[in-house]
ROBA-646160 format. One record per atom (N, C-alpha, C, O): residue number from 1; residue in three letters; atom name; x, y, z. Coordinates in Angstrom, 3 decimals, always signed. Layout:
// ROBA-646160
NUM/Ala/CA/X/Y/Z $
...
***
This chain:
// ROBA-646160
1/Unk/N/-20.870/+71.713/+64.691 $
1/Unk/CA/-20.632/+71.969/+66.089 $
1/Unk/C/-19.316/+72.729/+66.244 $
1/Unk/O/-18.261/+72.526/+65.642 $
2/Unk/N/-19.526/+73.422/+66.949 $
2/Unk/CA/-18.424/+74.735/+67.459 $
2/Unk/C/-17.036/+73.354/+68.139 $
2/Unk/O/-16.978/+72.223/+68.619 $
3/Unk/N/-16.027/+74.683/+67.651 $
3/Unk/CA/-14.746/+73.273/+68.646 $
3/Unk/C/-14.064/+74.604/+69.097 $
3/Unk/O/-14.396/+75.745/+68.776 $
4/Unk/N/-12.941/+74.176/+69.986 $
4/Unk/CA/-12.243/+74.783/+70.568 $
4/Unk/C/-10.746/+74.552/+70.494 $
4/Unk/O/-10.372/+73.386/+70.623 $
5/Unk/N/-9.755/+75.584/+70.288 $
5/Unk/CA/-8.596/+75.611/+69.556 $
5/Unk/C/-7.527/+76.651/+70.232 $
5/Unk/O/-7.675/+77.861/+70.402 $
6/Unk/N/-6.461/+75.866/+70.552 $
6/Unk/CA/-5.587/+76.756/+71.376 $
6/Unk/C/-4.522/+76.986/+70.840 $
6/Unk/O/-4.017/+76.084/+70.171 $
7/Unk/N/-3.898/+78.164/+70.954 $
7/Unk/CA/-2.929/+78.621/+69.466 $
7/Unk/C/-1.982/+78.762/+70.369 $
7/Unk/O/-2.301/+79.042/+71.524 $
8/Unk/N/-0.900/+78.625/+70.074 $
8/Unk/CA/+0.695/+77.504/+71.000 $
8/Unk/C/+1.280/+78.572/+70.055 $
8/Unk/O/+1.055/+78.797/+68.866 $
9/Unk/N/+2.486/+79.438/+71.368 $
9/Unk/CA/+3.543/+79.981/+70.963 $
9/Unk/C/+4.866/+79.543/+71.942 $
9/Unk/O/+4.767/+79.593/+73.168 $
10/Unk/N/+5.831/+79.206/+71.417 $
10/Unk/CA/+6.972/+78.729/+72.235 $
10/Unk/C/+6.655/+77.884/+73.640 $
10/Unk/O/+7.251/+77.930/+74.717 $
11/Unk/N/+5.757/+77.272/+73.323 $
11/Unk/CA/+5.124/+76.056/+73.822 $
11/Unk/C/+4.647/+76.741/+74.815 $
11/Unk/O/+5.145/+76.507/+75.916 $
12/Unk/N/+3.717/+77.625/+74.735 $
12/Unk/CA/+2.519/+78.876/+75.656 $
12/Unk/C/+1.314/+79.139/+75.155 $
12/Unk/O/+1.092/+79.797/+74.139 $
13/Unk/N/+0.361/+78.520/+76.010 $
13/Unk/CA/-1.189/+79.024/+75.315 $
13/Unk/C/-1.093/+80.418/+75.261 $
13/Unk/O/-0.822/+81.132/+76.226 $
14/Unk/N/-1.327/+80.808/+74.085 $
14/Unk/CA/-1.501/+82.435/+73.958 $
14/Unk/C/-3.094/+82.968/+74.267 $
14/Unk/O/-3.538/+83.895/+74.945 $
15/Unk/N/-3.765/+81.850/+73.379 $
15/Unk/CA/-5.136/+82.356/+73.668 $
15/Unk/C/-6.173/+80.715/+73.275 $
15/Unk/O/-5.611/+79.677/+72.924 $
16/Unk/N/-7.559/+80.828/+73.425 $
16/Unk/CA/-8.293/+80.275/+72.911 $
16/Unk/C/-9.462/+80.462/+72.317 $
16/Unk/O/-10.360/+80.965/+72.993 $
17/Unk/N/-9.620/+80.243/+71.467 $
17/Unk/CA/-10.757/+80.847/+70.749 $
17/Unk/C/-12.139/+79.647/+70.130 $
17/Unk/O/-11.936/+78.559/+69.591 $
18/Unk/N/-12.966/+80.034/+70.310 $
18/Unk/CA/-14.212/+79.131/+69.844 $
18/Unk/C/-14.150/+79.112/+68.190 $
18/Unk/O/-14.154/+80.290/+67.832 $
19/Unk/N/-14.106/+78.395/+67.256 $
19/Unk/CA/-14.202/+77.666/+65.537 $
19/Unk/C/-15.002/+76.754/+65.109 $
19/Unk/O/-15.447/+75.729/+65.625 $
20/Unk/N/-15.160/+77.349/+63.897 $
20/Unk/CA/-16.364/+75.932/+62.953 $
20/Unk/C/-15.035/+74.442/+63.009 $
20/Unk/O/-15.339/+73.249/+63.027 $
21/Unk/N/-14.140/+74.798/+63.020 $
21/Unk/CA/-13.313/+73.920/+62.573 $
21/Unk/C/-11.275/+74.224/+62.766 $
21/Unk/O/-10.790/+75.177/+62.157 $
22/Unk/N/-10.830/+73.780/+63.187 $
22/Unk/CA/-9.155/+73.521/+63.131 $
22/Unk/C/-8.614/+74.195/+62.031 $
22/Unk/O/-7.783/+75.104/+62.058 $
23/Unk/N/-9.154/+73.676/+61.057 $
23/Unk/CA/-8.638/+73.997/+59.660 $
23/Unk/C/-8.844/+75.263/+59.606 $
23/Unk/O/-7.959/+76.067/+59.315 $
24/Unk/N/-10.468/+75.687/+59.981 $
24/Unk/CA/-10.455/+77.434/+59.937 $
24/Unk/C/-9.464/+78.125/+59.984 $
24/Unk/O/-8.781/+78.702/+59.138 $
25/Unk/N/-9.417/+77.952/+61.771 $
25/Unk/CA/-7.994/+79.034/+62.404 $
25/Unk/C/-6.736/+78.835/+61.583 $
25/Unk/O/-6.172/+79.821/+61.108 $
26/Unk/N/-6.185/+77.398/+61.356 $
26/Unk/CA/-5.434/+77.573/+60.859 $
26/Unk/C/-5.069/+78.404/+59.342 $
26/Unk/O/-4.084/+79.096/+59.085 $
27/Unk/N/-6.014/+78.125/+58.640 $
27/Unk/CA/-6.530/+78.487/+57.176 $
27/Unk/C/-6.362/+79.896/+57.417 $
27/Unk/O/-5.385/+80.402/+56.863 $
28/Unk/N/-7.221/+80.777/+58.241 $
28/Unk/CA/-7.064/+82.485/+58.654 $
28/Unk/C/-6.250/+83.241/+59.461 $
28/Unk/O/-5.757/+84.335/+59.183 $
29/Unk/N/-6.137/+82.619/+60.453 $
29/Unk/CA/-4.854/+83.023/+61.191 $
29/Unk/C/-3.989/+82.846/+60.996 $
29/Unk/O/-3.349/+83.839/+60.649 $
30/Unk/N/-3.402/+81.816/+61.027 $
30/Unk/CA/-1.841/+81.566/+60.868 $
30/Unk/C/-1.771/+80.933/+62.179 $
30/Unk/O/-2.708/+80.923/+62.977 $
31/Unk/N/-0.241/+80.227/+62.437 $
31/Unk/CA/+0.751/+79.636/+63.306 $
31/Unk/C/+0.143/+78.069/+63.713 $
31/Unk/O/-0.415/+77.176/+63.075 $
32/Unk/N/+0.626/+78.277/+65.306 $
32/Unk/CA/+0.184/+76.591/+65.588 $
32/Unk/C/-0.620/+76.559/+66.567 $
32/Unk/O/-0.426/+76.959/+67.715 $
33/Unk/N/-2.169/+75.746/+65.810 $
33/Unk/CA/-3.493/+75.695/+66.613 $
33/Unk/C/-3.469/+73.901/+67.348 $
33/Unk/O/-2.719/+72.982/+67.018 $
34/Unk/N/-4.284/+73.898/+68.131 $
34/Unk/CA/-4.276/+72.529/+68.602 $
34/Unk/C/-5.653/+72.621/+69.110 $
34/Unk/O/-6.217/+73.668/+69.428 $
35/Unk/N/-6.172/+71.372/+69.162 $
35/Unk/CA/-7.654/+70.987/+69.485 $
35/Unk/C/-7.698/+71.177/+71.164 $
35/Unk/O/-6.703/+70.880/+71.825 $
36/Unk/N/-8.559/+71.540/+71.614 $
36/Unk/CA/-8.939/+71.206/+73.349 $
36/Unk/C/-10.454/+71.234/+73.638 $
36/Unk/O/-11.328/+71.666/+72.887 $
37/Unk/N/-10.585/+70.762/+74.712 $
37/Unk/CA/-12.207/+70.337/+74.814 $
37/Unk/C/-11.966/+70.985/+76.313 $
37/Unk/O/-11.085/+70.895/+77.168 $
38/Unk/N/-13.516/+71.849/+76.141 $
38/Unk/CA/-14.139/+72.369/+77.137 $
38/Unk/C/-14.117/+71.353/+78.495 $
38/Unk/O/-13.646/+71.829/+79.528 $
39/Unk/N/-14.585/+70.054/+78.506 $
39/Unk/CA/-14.555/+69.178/+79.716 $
39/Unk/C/-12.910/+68.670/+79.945 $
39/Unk/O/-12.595/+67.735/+80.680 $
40/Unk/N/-12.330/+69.170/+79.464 $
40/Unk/CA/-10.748/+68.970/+79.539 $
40/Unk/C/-10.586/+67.057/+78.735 $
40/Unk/O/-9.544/+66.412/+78.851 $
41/Unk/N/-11.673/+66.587/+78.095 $
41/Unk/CA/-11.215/+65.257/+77.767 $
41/Unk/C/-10.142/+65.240/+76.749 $
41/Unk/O/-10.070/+64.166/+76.152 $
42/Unk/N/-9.408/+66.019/+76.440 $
42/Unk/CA/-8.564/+65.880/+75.683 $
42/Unk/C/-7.508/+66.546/+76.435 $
42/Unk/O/-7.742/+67.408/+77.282 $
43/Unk/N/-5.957/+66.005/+76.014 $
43/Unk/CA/-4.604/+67.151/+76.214 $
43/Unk/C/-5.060/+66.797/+77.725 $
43/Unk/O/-5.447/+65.659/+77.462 $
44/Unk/N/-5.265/+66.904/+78.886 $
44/Unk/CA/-5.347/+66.465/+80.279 $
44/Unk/C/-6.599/+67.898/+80.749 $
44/Unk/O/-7.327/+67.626/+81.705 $
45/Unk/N/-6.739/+68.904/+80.279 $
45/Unk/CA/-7.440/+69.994/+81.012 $
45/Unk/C/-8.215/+70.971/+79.848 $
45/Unk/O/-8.446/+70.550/+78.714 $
46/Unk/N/-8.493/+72.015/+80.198 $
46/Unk/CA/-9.191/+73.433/+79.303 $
46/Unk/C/-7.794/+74.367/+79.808 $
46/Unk/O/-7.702/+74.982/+80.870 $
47/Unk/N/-6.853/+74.285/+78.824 $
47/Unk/CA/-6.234/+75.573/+78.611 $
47/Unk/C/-6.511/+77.042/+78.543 $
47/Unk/O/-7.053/+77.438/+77.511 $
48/Unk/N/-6.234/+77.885/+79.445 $
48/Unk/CA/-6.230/+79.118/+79.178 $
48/Unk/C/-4.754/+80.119/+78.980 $
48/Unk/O/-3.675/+79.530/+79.051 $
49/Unk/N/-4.765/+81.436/+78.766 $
49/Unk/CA/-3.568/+81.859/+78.469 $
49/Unk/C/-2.437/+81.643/+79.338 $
49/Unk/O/-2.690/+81.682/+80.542 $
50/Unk/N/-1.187/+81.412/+78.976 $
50/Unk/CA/-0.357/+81.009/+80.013 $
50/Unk/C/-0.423/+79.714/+80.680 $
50/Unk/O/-0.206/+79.440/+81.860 $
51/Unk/N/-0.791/+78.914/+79.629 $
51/Unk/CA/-0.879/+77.234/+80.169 $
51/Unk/C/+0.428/+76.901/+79.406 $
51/Unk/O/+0.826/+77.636/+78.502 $
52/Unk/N/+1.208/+75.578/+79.854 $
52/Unk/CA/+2.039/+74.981/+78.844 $
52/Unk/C/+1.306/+73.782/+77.661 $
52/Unk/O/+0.292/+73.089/+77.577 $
53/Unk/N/+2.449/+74.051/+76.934 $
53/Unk/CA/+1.891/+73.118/+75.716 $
53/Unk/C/+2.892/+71.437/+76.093 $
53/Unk/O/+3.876/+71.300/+75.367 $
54/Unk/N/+2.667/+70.393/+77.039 $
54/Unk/CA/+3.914/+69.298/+76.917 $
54/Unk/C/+3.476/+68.409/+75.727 $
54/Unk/O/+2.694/+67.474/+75.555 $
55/Unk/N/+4.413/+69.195/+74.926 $
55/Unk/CA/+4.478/+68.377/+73.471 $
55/Unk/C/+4.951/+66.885/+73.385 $
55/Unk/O/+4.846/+66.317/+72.297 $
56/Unk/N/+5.520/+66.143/+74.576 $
56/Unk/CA/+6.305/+64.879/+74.913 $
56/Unk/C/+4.933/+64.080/+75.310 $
56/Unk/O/+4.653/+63.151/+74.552 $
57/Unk/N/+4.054/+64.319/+76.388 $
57/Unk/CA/+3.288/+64.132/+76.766 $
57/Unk/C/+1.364/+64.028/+76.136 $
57/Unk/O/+0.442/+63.213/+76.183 $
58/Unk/N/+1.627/+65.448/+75.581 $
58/Unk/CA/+0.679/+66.042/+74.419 $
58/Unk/C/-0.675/+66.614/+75.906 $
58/Unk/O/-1.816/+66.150/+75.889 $
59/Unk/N/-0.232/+67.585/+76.975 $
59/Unk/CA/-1.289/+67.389/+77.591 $
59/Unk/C/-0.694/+69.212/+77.945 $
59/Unk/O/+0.409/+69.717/+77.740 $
60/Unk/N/-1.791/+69.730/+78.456 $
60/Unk/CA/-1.737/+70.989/+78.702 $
60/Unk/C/-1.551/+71.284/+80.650 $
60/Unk/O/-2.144/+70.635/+81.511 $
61/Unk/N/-0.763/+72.201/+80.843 $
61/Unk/CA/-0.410/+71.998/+82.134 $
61/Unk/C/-0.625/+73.229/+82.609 $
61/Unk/O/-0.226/+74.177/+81.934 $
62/Unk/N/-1.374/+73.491/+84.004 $
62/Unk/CA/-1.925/+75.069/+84.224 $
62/Unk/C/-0.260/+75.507/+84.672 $
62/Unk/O/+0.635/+74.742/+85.031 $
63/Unk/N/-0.219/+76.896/+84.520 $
63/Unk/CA/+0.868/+77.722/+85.329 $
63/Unk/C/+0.866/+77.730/+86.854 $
63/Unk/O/-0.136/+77.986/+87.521 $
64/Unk/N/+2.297/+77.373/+87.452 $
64/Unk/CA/+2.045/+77.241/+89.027 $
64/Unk/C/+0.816/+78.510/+89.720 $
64/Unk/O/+0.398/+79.539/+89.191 $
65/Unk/N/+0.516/+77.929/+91.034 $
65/Unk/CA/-0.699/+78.487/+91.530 $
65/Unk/C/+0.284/+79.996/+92.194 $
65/Unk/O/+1.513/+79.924/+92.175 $
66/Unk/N/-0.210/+80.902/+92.583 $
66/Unk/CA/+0.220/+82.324/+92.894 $
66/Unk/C/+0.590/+81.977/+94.247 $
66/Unk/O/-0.105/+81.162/+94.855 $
67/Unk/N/+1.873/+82.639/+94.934 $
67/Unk/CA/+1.570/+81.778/+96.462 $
67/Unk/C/+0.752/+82.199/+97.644 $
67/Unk/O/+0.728/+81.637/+98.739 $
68/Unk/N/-0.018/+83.426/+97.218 $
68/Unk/CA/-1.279/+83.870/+98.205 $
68/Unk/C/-2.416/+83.652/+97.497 $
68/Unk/O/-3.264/+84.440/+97.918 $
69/Unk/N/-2.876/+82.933/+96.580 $
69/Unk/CA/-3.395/+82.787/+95.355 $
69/Unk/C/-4.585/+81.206/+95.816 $
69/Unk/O/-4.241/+80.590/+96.825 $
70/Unk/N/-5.436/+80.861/+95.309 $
70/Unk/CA/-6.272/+79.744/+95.487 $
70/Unk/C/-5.193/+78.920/+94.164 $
70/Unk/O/-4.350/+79.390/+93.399 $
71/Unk/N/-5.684/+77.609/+94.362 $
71/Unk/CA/-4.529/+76.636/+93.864 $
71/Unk/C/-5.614/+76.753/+91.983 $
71/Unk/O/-6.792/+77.053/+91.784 $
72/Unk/N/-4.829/+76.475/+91.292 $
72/Unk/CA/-5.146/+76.439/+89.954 $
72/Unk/C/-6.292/+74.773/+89.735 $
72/Unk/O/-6.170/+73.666/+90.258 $
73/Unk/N/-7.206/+75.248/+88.858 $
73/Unk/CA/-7.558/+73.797/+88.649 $
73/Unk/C/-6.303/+73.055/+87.342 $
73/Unk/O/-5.497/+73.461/+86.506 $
74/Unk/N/-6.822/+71.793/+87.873 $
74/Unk/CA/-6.264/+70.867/+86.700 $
74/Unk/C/-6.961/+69.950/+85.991 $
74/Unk/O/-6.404/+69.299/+85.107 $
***
């Protein structure tokens, strides 16, 4: 089963990408991957680019909402 893996730069989702496995990305890409689940049951949500990483917490936090902007999910 496919997983989903969010690659953390200076505690910033850069991107996310669909994997056979954790180990993959890490194994081919390089840097620092972290697990996330599509229904957000893990880390608090579904990270996309420009989410934070709260490494204290371990939960992913959307970027404030735009202020003419519809509010971000969480």
């Amino acid at each position: 089963m496919d997983k989903f893996a969010a690659e953390i730069v200076n505690d910033t989702v850069a991107r996310v990408l669909v994997t056979p496995s954790l180990a993959w990305v890490r194994d081919n890409l390089g840097g620092e991957w972290i697990e996330c689940k599509k229904d957000g049951s893990v880390r608090g949500c579904y990270p996309g680019p420009g989410y934070t990483y709260d490494r204290v917490n371990d939960l992913f936090v959307p970027p404030p909402a735009e202020p003419d902007g519809p509010p971000r999910p969480s």
